[in-house]
C-alpha positions, 0 to 999 in steps of 0.5 A: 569227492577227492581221490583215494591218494588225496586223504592224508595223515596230518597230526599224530600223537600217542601216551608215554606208554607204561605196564600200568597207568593206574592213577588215571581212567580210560578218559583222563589218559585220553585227553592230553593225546586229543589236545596234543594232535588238535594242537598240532593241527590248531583245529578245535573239536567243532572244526572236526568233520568226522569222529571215530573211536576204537576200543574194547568194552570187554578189556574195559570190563563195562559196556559202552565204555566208548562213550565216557571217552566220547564225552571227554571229546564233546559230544555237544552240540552233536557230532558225527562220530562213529566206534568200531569194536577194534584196532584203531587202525580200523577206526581209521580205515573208517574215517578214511571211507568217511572222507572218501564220500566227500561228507567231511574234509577232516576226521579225528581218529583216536584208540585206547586200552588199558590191559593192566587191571586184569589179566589181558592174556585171558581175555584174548581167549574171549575172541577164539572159537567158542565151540571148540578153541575158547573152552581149553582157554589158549591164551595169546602167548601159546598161541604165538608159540604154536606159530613160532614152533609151526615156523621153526620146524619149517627152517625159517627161523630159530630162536637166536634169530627171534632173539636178535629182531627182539634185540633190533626193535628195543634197540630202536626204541631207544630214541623213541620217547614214547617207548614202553622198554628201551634198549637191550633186554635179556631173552629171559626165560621161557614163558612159553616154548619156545617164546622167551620174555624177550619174544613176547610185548610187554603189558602195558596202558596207552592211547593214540590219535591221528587227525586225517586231512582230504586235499588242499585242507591237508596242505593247509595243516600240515608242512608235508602230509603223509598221502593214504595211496591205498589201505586194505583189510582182509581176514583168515580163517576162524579156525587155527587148524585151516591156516598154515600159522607160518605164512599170512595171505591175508596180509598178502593180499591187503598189501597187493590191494593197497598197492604196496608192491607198486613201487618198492617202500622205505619204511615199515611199521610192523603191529608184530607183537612176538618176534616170530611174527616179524618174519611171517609179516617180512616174508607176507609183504615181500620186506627186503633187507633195504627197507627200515623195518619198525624204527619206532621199536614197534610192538615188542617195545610198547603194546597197548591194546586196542592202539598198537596198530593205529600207532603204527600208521601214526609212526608211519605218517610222522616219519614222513612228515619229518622227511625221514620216509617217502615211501611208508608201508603200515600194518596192524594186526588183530586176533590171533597169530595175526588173523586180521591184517590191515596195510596202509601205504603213505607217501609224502610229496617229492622233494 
């Protein structure tokens, strides 16, 4: 059974992400990302130990949408496999477990959403409170507007701040090819105060694969693997008016029983969809202004449902696999105004 910080990130790929990719199903997007992370890697399918999957078959708008895309995989002869209902990021955090037993040495680890054939503010709706919250039909964006009010009225930030993490993270998508948006983008106009269009993710389609590696078997296929030394996930309260929306205790304690605040981190890949939640996350993981935060351009520049936060683990992991990062902390988030929070630290090898 290896230890805990002996599973790494060996491969990472994602789409070219886009506000619709209408030309192609749930699988057919999927597919170069699955070829291009074995590639890398130069396994086949058959030398997978383990496969997990995560989605949304509500976003699809079909049941057990998950397993067309198994079938794009290969499903026969059988595999071990797995799905979970989320964040691939959770997908993820299962595989790892997987590895952990000693079962298997490696684990393909992939998620995809396509939020442009319907409206993806309105299905978020689906996952709030069905007595109280759900019936008066609050959508995503209302809701990071409560939090970004809650947060202004507190002193911590003010809208030319937001603006200006909005600016930082399109910025630093500029280089990064996978990028829905590049460069400078006006704040706009309101969509809901006090979020402007520059405040809020765009609306787009995307997929994105990890393989994951235990021991000698990841310094076999890869030049420097990205080490999990700790992952954790924990949950708020269901209830909004429980919570105080400017600060997250759960990411908090994820973070401390990942064993982020061990040794200080150089990186940070932040699943921060509105710019106010950058300063609730910054503050939550004790982020200081030396450390890199979201140098992929994050969530504001490309937000693919369901992938965003196994994305960020992958940006993560790349960065150290080129030497960029020795130290990387990674965070994703699901439900609103970040109820669910999960933080994976990886390191590299000295150098």
């Amino acid at each position: 059974m290896p230890a805990p910080g002996r599973i790494a990130v060996v491969a990472f790929a994602q789409t070219d992400h886009r506000s619709a990719d209408e030309g192609h199903s749930e699988v057919e997007m999927l597919m170069p990302v699955l070829h291009e992370v074995l590639d890398r890697t130069g396994l086949k399918t058959a030398d997978i130990g383990f496969t997990c999957s995560g989605s949304s078959d509500y976003l699809a708008g079909r049941a057990f949408s998950f397993t067309l895309a198994l079938d794009g995989v290969g499903a026969w002869p059988p595999i071990s496999e797995s799905h979970v209902e989320t964040d691939g990021a959770w997908a993820l955090y299962e595989a790892w477990t997987k590895l952990l037993t000693g079962e298997a040495d490696t684990a393909l680890v992939y998620s995809y959403g396509k939020s442009s054939p319907g409206s993806v503010r309105d299905v978020l709706t689906r996952q709030l409170d069905p007595y109280y919250v759900a019936p008066l039909w609050p959508d995503a964006v209302a809701l990071a507007a409560l939090q970004t009010q809650a947060l202004i009225d507190a002193g911590e930030t003010d809208e030319p701040a937001l603006a200006a993490i909005a600016a930082r993270n399109r910025a630093a998508a500029t280089a990064n090819s996978h990028a829905q948006l590049r460069g400078s983008v006006p704040q706009g106009q309101y969509v809901v105060r006090p979020l402007r269009t520059g405040d809020c993710p765009p609306v787009g389609d995307g997929a994105a694969a990890v393989i994951l590696a235990a021991g000698d078997r990841a310094r076999e296929l890869c030049p420097r693997p990205a080490w999990i030394r700790g992952i954790d996930h924990r949950i708020e309260a269901h209830a909004l008016g429980l919570r105080d929306l400017t600060d997250s205790p759960s990411a908090r304690l994820a973070a401390e029983h990942a064993g982020a605040f061990e040794r200080p981190v150089d990186t940070a890949e932040l699943h921060a969809p509105f710019s106010a939640q950058e300063v609730v996350l910054r503050k939550a993981l004790r982020l200081g202004d030396d450390v890199c935060v979201n140098p992929s351009g994050g969530a504001l520049a490309a937000n693919p449902v369901m992938a965003a936060g196994l994305i960020r683990i992958g940006e993560a992991a790349a960065r150290i696999g080129r030497g960029e990062s020795d130290r990387a902390l990674a965070h994703a988030t699901s439900g609103p105004c970040l109820q669910q929070n999960l933080v994976a630290v990886l390191e590299g090898d000295p150098r």
